[in-house]
C-alpha positions in Angstrom: 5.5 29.9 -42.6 6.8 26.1 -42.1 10.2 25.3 -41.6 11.4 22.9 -44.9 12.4 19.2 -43.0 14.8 18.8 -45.8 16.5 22.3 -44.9 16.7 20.6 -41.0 18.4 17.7 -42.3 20.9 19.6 -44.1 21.9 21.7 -41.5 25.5 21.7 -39.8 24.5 20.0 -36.3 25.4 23.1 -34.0 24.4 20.8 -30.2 26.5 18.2 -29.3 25.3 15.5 -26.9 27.4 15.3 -23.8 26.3 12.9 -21.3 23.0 11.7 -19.1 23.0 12.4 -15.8 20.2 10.1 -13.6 19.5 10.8 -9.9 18.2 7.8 -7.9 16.7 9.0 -4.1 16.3 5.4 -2.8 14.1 4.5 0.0 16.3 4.7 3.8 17.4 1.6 5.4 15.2 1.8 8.6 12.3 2.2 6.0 12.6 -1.3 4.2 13.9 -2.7 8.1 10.2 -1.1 9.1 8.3 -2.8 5.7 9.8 -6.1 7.1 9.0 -5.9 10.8 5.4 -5.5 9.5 5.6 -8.2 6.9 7.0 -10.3 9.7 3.9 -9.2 11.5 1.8 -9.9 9.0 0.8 -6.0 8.2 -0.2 -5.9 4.4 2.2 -2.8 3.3 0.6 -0.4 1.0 2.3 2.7 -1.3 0.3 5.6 -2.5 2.4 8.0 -4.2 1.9 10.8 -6.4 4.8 9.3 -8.6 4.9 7.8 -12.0 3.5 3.9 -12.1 6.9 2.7 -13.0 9.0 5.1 -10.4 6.7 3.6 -7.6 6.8 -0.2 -9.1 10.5 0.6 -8.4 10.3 1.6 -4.6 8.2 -0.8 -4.3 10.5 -3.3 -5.5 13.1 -1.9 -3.0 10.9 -2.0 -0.5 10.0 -5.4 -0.9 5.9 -4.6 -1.6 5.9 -5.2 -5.3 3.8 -8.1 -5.0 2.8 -9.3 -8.2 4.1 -6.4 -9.8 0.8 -4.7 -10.4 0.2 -0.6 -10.2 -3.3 0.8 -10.1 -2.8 4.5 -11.2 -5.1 7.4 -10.3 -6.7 7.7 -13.8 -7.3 4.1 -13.6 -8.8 4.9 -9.8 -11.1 7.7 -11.3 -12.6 5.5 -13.6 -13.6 2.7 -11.2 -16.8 2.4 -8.7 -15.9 2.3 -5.4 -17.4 -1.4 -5.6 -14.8 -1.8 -8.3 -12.3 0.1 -5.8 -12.5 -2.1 -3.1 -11.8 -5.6 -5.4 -9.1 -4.6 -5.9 -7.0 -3.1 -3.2 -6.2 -6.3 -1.4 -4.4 -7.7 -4.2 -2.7 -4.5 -5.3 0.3 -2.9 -2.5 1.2 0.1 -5.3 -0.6 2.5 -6.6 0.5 5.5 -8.3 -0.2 9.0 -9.6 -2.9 9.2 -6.8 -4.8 12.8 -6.6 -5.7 13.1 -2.8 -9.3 12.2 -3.7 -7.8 8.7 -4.8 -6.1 8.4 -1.5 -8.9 8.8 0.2 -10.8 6.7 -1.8 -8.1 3.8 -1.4 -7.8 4.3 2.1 -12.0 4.0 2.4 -12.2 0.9 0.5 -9.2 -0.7 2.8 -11.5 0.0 6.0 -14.8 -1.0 4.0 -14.4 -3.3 1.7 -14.0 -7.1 2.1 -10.4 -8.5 3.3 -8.5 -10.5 5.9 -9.4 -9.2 9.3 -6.0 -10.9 9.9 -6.6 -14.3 12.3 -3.8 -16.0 14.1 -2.6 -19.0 15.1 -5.5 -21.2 16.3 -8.3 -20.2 13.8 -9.2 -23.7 13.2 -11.1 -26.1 15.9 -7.8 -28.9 15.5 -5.0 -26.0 16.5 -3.9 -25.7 19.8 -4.8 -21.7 19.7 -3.3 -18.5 19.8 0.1 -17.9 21.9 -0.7 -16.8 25.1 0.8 -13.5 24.5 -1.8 -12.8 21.6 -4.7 -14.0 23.6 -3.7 -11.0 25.9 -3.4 -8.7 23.5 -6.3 -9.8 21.9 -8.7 -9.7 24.8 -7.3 -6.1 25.9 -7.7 -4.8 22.5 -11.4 -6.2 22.3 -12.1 -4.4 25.6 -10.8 -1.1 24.5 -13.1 -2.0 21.1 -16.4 -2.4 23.2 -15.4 0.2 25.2 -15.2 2.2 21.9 -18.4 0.7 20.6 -17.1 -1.6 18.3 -19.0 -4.4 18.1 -17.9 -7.8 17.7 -18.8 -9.7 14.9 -19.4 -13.1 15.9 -15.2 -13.8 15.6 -13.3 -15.9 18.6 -11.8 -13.5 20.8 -8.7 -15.8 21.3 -7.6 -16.0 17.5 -7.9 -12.2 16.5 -4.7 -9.8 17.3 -7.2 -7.0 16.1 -11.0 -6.1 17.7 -13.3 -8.6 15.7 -14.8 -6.8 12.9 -12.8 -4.6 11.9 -9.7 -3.7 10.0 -7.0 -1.0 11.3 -5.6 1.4 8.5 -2.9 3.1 9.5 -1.9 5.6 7.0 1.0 7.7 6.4 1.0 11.2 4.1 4.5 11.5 2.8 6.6 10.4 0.0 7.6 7.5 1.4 10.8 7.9 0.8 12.0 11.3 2.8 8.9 11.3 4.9 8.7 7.8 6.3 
C-alpha cells in the first residue's frame, strides 16, 4: 500500500523548522605558519584526506594549498593508471575521499613519477651559484646519499638542496587538521 501524495499535501504540518546549526573545525595556526615555512622553502604542500572534495578544497583554501582550485577524488584515483596517476599529481596539492590504497598510490607516483627535483639558485651557467650555506648542505646531503646508495644522476652537486635524483616525500597520516 502507497501513501496518496495528495493526502501528504493536505496534511496539517505537525514539524516545525527551528534553526541550522554548522560546525567549522578549522585548521590550527602553527599548521598554516608550518604550510608557509615550507612554501617559503619551496616544499610543494600536499592534502590527502578522507573528506569530501569540497570540505578539503576548503582547508586547502585555509591552508593556502588550493592551487588552482582543483581536487582529484578517490573514485577519480581508482579509475586512473598509475601512468595517468603520476601526470597529474604535480599540478594537483588536494585530493579527497582517498581509500588508503589511493594514498599509497599518490604517495608512489610523487617519489616515481616525473617532477621538479627542486634546483636552487645557480642552476644556470650565467648565475653566480648556490648560497654558500646550500652548497653545504647540498654536498653533506649527497654524501649521506652515496653513502645510502643513491646514485647521482648526472645533476651539479652545488645547485641541488636534495641528493641528485631523487625526490623526498615526507608524508603525514592524520587529518590534517587535529593531527598535524
Amino acid at each position: 500500500s502507497t501513501i496518496d501524495p495528495k493526502y501528504l499535501r493536505a496534511m496539517t504540518p505537525t514539524l516545525t523548522f527551528m534553526g541550522l546549526a554548522a560546525i567549522l573545525d578549522p585548521p590550527r595556526e602553527e599548521v598554516i605558519d608550518a604550510v608557509k615555512v615550507a612554501h617559503t622553502a619551496g616544499i610543494s604542500v600536499k592534502m590527502i584526506t578522507g573528506d569530501h572534495a569540497l570540505t578539503g578544497l576548503a582547508i586547502g583554501k585555509m591552508l593556502g594549498i588550493a592551487g588552482n582550485n582543483s581536487v582529484v577524488t578517490g573514485p577519480e584515483i581508482d579509475a586512473m593508471s598509475d601512468d595517468e596517476l603520476a601526470g597529474i599529481v604535480n599540478n594537483c596539492n588536494i585530493f579527497a575521499r582517498a581509500s588508503p590504497e589511493n594514498k599509497l598510490r599518490i604517495v608512489k607516483a610523487l617519489q616515481e613519477g616525473p617532477g621538479p627535483l627542486g634546483p636552487l639558485d645557480g642552476d644556470d651557467e650565467d648565475d653566480d651559484g648556490a648560497p654558500d650555506e646550500f652548497k653545504r648542505t647540498s654536498q653533506m646531503l649527497q654524501a649521506e646519499a652515496r653513502a645510502a646508495g643513491v646514485a647521482n644522476r648526472g645533476h651539479k652537486a652545488s645547485n641541488q638542496l636534495v641528493p641528485s635524483g631523487s625526490r623526498h616525500i615526507v608524508a603525514m597520516t592524520g587529518d590534517g587538521v587535529n593531527d598535524a
